[in-house]
C-alpha positions in Angstrom: -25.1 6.2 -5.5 -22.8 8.9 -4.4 -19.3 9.0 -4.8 -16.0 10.6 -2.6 -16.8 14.3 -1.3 -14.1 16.2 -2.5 -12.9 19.4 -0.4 -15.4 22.2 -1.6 -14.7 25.7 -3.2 -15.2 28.3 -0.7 -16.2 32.7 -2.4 -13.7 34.4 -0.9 -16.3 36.1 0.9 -17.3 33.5 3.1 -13.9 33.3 4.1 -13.6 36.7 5.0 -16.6 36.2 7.1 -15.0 34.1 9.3 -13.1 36.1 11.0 -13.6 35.7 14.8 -12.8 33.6 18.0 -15.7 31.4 17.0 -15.2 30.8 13.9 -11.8 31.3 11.9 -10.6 30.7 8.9 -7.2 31.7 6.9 -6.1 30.9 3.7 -2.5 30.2 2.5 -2.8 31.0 -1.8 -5.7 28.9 -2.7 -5.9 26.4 0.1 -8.7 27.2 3.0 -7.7 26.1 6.8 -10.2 26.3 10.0 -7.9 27.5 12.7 -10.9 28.3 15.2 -9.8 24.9 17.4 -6.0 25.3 16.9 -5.9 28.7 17.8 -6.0 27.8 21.4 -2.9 26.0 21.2 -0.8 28.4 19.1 2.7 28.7 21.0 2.5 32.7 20.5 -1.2 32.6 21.5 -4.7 32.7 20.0 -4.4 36.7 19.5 -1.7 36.5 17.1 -4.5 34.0 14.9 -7.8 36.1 15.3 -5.4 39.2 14.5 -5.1 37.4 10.9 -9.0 35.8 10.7 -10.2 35.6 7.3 -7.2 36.7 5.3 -4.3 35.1 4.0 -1.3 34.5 6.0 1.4 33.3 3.7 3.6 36.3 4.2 3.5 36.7 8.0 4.1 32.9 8.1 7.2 33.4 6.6 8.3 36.9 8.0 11.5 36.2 10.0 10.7 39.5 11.9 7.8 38.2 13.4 8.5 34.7 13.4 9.8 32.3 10.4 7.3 29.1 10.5 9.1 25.6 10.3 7.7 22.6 8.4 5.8 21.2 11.3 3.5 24.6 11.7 2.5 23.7 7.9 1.7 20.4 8.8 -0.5 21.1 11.4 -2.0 23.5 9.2 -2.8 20.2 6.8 -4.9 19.0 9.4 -7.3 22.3 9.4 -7.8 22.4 5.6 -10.8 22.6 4.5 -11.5 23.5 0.8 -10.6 26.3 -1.8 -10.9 29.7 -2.1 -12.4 31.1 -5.5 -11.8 34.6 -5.9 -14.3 37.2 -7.0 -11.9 36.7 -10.3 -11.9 33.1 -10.3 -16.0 33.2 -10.3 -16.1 35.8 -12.8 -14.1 33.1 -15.3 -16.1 30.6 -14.1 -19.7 32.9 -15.0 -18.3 33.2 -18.5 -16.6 30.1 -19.3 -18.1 27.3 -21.7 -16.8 24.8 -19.6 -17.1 25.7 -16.0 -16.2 22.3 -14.7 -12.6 22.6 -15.8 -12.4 25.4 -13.1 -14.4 24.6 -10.3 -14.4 22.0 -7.8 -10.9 23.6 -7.4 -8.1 22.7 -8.1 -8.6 23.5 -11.6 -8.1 21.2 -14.2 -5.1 22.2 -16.5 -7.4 23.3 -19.4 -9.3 25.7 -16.5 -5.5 26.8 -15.2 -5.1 27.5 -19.2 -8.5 29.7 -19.0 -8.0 31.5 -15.5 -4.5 32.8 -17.1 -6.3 34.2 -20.1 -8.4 36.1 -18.3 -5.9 37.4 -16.6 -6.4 35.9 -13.0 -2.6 35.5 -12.1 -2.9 34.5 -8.5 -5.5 31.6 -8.9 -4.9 27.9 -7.9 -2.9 26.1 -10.3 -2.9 22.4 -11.7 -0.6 21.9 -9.1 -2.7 21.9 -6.3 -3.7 18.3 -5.4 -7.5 17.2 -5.1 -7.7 16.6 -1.3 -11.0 14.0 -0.6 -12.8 15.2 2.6 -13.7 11.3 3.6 -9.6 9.8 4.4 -7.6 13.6 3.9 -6.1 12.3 1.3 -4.9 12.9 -2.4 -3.2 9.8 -4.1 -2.2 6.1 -3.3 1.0 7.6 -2.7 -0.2 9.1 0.8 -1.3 5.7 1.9 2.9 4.6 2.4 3.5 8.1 4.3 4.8 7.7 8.2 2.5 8.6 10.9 4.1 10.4 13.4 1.8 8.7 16.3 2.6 11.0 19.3 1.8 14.1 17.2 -1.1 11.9 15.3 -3.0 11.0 19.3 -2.0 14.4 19.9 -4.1 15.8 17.2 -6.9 13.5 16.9 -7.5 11.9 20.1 -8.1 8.4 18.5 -5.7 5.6 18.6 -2.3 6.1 19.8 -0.3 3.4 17.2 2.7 3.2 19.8 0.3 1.1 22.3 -2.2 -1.9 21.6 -4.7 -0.9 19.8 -7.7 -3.2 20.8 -8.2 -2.0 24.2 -8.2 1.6 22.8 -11.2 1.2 20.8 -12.9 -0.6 24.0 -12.2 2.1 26.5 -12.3 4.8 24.2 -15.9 5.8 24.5 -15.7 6.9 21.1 -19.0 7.7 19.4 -19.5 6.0 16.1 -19.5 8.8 14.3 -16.3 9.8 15.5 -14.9 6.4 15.2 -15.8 5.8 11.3 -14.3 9.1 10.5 -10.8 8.4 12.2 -11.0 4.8 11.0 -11.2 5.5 7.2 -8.1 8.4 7.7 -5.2 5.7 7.0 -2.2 6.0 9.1 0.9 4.0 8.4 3.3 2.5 10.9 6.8 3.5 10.6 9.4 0.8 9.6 7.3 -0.9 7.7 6.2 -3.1 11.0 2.3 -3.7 12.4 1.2 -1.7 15.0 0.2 -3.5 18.5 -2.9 -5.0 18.4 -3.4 -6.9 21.4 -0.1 -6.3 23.1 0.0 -10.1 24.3 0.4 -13.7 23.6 -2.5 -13.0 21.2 -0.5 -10.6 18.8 1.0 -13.7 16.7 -2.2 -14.6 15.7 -3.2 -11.3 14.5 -0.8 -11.2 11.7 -0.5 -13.5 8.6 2.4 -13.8 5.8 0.4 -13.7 2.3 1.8 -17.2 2.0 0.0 -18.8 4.2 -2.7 -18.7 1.9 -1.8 -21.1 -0.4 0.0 -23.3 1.8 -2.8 -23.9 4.5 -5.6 -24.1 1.5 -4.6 -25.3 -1.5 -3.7 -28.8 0.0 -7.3 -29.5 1.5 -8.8 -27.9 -2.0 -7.2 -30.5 -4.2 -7.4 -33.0 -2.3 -11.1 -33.2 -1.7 -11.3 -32.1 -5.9 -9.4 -35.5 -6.4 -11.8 -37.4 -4.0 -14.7 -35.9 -5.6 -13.3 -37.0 -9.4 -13.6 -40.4 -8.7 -17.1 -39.7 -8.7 -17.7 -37.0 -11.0 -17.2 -36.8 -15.1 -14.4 -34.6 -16.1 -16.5 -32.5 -17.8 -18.9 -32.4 -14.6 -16.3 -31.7 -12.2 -15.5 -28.8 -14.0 -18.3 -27.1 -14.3 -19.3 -27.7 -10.6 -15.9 -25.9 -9.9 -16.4 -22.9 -12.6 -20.0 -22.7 -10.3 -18.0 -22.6 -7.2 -15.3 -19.6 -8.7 -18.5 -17.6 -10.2 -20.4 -18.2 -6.5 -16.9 -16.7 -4.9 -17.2 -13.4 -6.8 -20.6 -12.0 -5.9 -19.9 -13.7 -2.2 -16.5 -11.4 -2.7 -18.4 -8.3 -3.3 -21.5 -9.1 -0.9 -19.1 -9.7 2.4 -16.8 -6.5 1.2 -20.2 -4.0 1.0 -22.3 -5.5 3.2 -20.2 -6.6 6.6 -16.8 -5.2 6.0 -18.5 -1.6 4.9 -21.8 -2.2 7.3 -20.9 1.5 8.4 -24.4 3.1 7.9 -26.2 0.2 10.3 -23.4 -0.3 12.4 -24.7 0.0 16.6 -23.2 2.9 18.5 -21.8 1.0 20.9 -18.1 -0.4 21.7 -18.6 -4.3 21.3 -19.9 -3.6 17.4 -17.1 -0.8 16.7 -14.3 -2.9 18.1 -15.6 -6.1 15.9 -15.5 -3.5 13.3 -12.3 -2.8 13.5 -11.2 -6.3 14.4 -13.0 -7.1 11.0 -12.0 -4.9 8.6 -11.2 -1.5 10.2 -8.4 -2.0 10.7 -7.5 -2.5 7.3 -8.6 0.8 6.3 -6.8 2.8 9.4 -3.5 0.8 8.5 -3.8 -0.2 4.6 -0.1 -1.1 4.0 0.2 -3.4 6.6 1.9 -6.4 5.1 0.9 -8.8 7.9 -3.1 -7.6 8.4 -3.7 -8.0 4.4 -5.1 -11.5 4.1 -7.6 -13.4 6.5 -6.2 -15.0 9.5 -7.0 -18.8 9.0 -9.1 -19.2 12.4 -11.4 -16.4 11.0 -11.4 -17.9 7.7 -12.8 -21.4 9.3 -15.2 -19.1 11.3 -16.7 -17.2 7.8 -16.0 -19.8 5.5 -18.6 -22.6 7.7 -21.9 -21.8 6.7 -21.3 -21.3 3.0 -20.6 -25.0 3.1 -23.7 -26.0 4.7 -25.5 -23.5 2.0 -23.7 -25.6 -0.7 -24.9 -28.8 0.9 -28.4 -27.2 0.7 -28.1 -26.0 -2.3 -26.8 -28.9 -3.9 -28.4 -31.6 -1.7 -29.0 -34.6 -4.6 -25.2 -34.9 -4.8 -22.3 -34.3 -1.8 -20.1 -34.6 -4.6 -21.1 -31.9 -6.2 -21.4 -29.7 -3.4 -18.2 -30.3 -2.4 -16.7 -29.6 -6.0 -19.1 -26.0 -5.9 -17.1 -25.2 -2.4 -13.6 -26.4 -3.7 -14.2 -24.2 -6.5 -15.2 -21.5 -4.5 -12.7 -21.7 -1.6 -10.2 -21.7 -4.2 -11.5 -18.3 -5.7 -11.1 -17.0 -2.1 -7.2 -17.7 -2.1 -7.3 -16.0 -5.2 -8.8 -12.5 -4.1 -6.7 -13.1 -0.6 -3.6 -13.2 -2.2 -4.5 -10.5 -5.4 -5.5 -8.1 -2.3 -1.9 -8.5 -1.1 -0.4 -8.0 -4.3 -2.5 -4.9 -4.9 -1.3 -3.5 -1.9 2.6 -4.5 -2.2 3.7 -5.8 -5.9 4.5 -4.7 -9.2 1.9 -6.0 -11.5 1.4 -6.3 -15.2 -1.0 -4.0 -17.1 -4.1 -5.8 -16.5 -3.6 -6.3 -12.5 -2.1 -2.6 -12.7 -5.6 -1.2 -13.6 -7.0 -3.4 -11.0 -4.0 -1.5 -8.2 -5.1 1.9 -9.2 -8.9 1.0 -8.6 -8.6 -0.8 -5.4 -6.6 1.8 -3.6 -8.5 4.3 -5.1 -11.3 2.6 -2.2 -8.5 3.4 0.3 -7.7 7.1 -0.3 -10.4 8.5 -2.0 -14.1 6.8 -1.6 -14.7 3.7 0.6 -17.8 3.8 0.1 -17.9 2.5 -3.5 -15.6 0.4 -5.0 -15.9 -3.1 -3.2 -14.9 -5.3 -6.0 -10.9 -6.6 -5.6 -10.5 -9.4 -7.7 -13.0 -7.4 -10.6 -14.8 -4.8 -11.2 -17.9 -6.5 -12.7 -19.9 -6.5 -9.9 -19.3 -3.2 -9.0 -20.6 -2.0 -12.6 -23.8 -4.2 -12.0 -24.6 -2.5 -8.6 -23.8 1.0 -10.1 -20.8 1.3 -7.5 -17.9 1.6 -9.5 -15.3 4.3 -8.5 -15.2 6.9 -11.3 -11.7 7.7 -13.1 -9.9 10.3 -10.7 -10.2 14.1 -11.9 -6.9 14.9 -14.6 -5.4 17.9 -12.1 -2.4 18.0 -13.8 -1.0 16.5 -17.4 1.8 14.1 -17.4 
């Protein structure tokens, strides 16, 4: 098992041995950028970049006789970061130290910020630096909720611009798959708290779904067919079958989250299987905090739900009673995780279901390649693919 790739910690040395038109890097304090790419498009031209190629540029950045930089230069410059640069200092305290892991993967911890200071390294990275994971770009749940600016977002990353329907862009995009699962796990958010186009036609309607709808297209059929199997079934029987059907719904939870939604690493290279990817579950991950694209769609629900029933009519062949009591149960757990994914993503929860928020979008800005449970993490203890606590950067 492996877990998130945090951005690395560069020697200053390597740094300063990028330092041409090929390959360039710069460092503002402690954070490393790769400008080689950008420095085509800088407004005063790529000479005023190489001119700077492997050294810090925090004071010419900010020189008003050259040129004062505005936010949106350090923005772009959040796109190029790469890592952290350890000093020769910053090594030296790491050689020496009993607990080198407090310093390094930089940032430090706030016991390694405690250590750099005693030894006297005043310009290191402090606690306040955030832990950036290379995977989504991200540092905290909090990012998840942050506007993309689309224009300057296509501009940058050549993907998906969110100001047009998005389906057709991941047909005629040509985009490699590769390419595609990297963008598609960098979450964006839509501004105004909308859904971006999907289809751009009559279709769109049917692409978003109220967390409500749920309960109120499920829960009738579910009791119903529970009372029509009662009449049949002891109390004590019906229950059980129905317990069966819940337990069933958990590993079938985890199985269909690692194993279709996340079938990244066997996915084809080829349009039709990344645009059912993202039709899937894709699309969940480029746009997490969509309220309307949290639960499953009904139709699609019908279309995954149908040969689970005919397993439990297999499974469970000396009774149809029972069978149907096992996929009551079952469908019922469903709702369950459906709706506790939406309230993950969107409600304030008590302590237990808290714990449960912090893990799941832990999956979304940090590592979604572990983590698959929702509803629990038991499963994900079993497999060995539970998310580890995030790294302590700075004390509350």
């Amino acid at each position: 098992m492996t877990f998130a790739r945090k951005l690395p910690t560069i020697p200053q040395a390597d740094v300063q041995s990028h330092n041409t038109s090929e390959s360039c890097y710069v460092t503002i304090g402690s954070k490393v950028y790769d400008v080689t790419e950008f420095a085509t498009d800088h407004p005063g031209g790529s000479h005023l970049i190489h001119e700077w190629a492997g050294k810090d540029v925090s004071e010419i950045m900010q020189d008003e006789v050259s040129h004062t930089h505005t936010e949106a230069a350090y923005e772009i410059l959040d796109d190029c970061l790469i890592g952290f640069v350890a000093t020769d200092a910053i090594m030296d305290t790491v050689t020496s130290s009993n607990q080198p892991d407090e310093i390094v993967p930089l940032p430090p911890s706030t016991n390694g910020t405690a250590e750099l200071k005693a030894n006297g390294v005043a310009h290191g990275p402090d606690a306040s630096d955030k832990v950036v994971y290379a995977a989504t770009g991200m540092s905290s749940a909090d990012d998840l909720s942050k506007v993309t600016d689309a224009s300057k977002d296509y501009k940058q990353h050549k993907f998906i611009d969110l100001n047009r329907p998005m389906l057709m862009q991941v047909w005629n995009g040509g985009f490699s798959k590769d390419f595609y699962l990297e963008q598609v796990h960098r979450p964006r958010h839509y501004p105004g708290g909308q859904s971006a186009p999907l289809f751009g036609n009559f279709l769109e309607p049917l692409s978003k779904t109220p967390w409500w709808v749920v309960p109120s297209v499920w829960w009738p059929p579910i009791f119903y067919f529970t009372f029509v199997v009662s009449q049949s079934l002891s109390p004590i029987a019906l229950v059980l079958y129905w317990i069966t059907g819940i337990c069933i719904w958990t590993i079938v939870e985890y199985g269909m989250h690692r194993f279709l939604f996340h079938i990244d690493s066997v996915l084809p290279d080829n349009r039709v299987f990344l645009t059912l990817h993202f039709l899937l579950h894709g699309i969940h991950h480029y746009l997490p905090m969509d309220r309307l694209r949290l639960v499953m769609p009904p139709t699609l629900f019908v279309v995954l739900a149908t040969p689970f029933w005919y397993l439990a009519k297999s499974v469970f062949f000396y009774d149809w009673n029972a069978a149907m009591a096992v996929y009551c149960g079952g469908i019922f757990g469903y709702t369950c995780y459906d709706m506790t994914h939406y309230f993950l993503h969107h409600k304030n929860l008590p302590a237990y279901y808290r714990e449960l928020k912090k893990y799941h979008l832990q999956h979304h800005f940090a590592d979604y390649e572990n983590g698959f449970g929702v509803t629990s993490r038991f499963w994900d203890r079993i497999f060995k693919t539970e998310l580890p606590p995030p790294k302590v950067i700075k004390a509350t």
